[in-house]
C-alpha positions as a Markdown table, in Angstrom:
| # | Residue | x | y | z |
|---|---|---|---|---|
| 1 | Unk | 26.4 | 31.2 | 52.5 |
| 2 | Unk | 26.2 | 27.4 | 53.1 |
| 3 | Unk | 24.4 | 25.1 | 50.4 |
| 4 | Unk | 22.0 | 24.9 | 53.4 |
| 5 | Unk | 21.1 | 28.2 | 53.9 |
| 6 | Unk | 20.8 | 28.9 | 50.3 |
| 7 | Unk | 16.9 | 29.2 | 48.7 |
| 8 | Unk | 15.6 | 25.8 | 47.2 |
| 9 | Unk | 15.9 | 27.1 | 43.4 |
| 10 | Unk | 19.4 | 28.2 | 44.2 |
| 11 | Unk | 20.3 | 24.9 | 45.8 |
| 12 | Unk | 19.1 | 22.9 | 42.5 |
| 13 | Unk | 21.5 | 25.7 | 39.8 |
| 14 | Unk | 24.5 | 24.7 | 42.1 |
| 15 | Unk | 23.7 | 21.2 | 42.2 |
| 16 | Unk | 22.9 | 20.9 | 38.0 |
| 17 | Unk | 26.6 | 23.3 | 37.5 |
| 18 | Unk | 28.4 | 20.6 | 39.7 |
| 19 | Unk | 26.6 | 17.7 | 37.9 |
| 20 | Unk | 27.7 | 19.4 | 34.3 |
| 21 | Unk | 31.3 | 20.3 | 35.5 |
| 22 | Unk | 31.4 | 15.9 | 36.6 |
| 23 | Unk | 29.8 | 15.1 | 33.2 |
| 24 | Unk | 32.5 | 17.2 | 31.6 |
| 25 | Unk | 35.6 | 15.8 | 33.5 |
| 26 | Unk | 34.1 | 12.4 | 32.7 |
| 27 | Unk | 33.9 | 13.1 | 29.2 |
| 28 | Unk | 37.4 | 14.6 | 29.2 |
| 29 | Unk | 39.1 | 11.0 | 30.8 |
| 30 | Unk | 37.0 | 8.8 | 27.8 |
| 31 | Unk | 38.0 | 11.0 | 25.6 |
| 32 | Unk | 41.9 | 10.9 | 26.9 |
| 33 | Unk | 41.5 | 7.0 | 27.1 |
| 34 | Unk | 39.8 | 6.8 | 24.1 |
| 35 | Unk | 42.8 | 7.8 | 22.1 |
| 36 | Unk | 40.6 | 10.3 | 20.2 |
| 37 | Unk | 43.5 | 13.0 | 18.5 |
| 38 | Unk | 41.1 | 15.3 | 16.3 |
| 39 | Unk | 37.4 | 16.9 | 17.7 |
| 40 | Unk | 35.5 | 17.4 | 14.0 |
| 41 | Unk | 32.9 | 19.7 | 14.4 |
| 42 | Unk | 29.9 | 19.5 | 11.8 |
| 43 | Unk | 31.5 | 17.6 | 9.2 |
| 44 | Unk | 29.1 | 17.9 | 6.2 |
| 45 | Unk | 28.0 | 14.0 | 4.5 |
| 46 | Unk | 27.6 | 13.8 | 1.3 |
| 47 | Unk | 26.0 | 11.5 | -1.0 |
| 48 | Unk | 27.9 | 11.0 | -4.3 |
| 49 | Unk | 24.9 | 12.5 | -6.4 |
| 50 | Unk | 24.6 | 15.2 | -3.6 |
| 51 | Unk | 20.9 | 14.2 | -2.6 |
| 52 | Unk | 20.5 | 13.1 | 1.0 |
| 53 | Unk | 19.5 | 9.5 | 1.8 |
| 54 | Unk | 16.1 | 9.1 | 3.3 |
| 55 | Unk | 14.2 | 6.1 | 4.1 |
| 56 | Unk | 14.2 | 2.4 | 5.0 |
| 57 | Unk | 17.4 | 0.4 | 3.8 |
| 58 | Unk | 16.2 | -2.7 | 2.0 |
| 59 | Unk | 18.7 | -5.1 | 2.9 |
| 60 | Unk | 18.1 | -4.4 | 6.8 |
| 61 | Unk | 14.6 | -4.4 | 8.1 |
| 62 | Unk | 14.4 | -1.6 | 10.5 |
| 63 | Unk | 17.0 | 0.7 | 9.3 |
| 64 | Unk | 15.7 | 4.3 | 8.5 |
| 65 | Unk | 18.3 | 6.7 | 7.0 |
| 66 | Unk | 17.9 | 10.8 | 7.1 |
| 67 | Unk | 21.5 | 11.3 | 6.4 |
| 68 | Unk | 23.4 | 12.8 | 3.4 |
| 69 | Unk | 21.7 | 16.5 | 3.3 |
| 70 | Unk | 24.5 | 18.4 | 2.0 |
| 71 | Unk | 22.1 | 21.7 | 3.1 |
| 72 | Unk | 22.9 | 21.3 | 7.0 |
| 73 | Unk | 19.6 | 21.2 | 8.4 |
| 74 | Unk | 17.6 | 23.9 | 5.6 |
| 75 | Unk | 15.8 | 20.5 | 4.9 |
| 76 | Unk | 15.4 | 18.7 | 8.0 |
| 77 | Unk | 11.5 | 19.9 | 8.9 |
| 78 | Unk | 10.6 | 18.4 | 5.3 |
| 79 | Unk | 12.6 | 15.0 | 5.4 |
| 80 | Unk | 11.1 | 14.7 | 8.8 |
| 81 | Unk | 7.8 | 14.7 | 8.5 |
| 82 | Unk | 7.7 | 12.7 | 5.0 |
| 83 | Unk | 9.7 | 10.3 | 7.0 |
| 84 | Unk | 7.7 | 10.1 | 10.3 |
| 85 | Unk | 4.7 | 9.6 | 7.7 |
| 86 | Unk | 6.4 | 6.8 | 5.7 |
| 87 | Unk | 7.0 | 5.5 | 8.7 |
| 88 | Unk | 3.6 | 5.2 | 10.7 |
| 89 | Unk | 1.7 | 4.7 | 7.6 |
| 90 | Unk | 4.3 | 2.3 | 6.0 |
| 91 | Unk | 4.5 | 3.7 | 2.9 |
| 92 | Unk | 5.7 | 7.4 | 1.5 |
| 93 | Unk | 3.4 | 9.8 | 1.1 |
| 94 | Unk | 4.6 | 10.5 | -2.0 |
| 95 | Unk | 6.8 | 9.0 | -4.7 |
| 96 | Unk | 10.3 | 11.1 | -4.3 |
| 97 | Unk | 12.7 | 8.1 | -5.3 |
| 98 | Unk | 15.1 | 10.6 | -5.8 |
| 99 | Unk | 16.2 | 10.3 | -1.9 |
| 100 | Unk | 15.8 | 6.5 | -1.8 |
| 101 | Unk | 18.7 | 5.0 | -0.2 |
| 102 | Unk | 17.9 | 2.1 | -2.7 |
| 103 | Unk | 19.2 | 4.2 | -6.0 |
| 104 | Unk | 22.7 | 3.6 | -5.4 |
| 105 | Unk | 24.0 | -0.2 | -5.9 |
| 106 | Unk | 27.1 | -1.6 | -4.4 |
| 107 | Unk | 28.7 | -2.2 | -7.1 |
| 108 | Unk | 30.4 | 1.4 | -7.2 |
| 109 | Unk | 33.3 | 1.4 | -5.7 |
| 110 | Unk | 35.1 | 3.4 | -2.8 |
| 111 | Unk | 37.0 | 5.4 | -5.3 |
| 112 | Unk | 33.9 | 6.3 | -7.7 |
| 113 | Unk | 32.3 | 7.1 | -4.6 |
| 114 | Unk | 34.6 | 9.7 | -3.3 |
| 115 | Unk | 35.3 | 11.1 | -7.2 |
| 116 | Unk | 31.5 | 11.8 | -7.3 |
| 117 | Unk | 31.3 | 13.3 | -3.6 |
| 118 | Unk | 34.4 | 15.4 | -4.1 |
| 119 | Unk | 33.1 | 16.7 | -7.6 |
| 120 | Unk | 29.3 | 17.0 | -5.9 |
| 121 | Unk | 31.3 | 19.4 | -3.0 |
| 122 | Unk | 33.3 | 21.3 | -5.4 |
| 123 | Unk | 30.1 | 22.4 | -7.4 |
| 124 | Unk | 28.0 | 23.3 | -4.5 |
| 125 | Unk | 30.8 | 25.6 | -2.9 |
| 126 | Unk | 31.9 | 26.8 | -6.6 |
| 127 | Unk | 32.8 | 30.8 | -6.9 |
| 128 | Unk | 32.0 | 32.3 | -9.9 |
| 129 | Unk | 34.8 | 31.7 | -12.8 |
| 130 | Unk | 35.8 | 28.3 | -11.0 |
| 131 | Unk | 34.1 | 26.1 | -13.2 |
């Protein structure tokens, strides 16, 4: 049966498959040009005291930050919303500076970063006897 002949709701699924199957060979060639070597599927960010960043970033205006929740996204209806409310109503809701992106200074460096994240993952994924 021609495209043509083909029911109007029929037309429209072949039309959206060929459009997908074009967005995927497209994706395939940047990817190939790109150089990119390794696909990393939900790589898990840590924060180096294991607490996700949330909230503005004081040294740039405009930058928001719901990153770091070592929990996937267990959290993520939570953070939201005290975000979107810190955000429209310009303040937080309610003190929680334990998620500030402000409480960590750049004085620490790379290394005692990655120390603390390492030890921070090791703990949370622990079996008994380990520690």
């Amino acid at each position: 049966m021609s495209e043509m002949s083909q029911p109007p709701a029929r037309q429209g699924r072949e039309q959206r498959r060929r459009n997908r199957q074009q967005s995927r060979e497209s994706m395939a060639m940047v990817q190939g040009n790109a150089g990119i070597k390794t696909v990393n599927n939900g790589p898990i960010c840590y924060a180096p005291d294991g607490c996700p960043l949330l909230g503005p970033v004081e040294s740039h205006p405009g930058l928001w930050l719901a990153s770091g929740f070592p929990v996937g996204i267990g959290t993520g209806g939570g953070s939201g919303s005290f975000l979107a409310d810190w955000m429209v109503e310009g303040e937080a809701p309610y003190d929680l500076p334990i998620v500030h992106p402000s409480r960590f200074s750049n004085d620490t460096s790379r290394d005692d970063c990655l120390a603390q994240i390492t030890a921070t993952y090791r703990a949370g994924y622990a079996l008994s006897g380990d520690h």
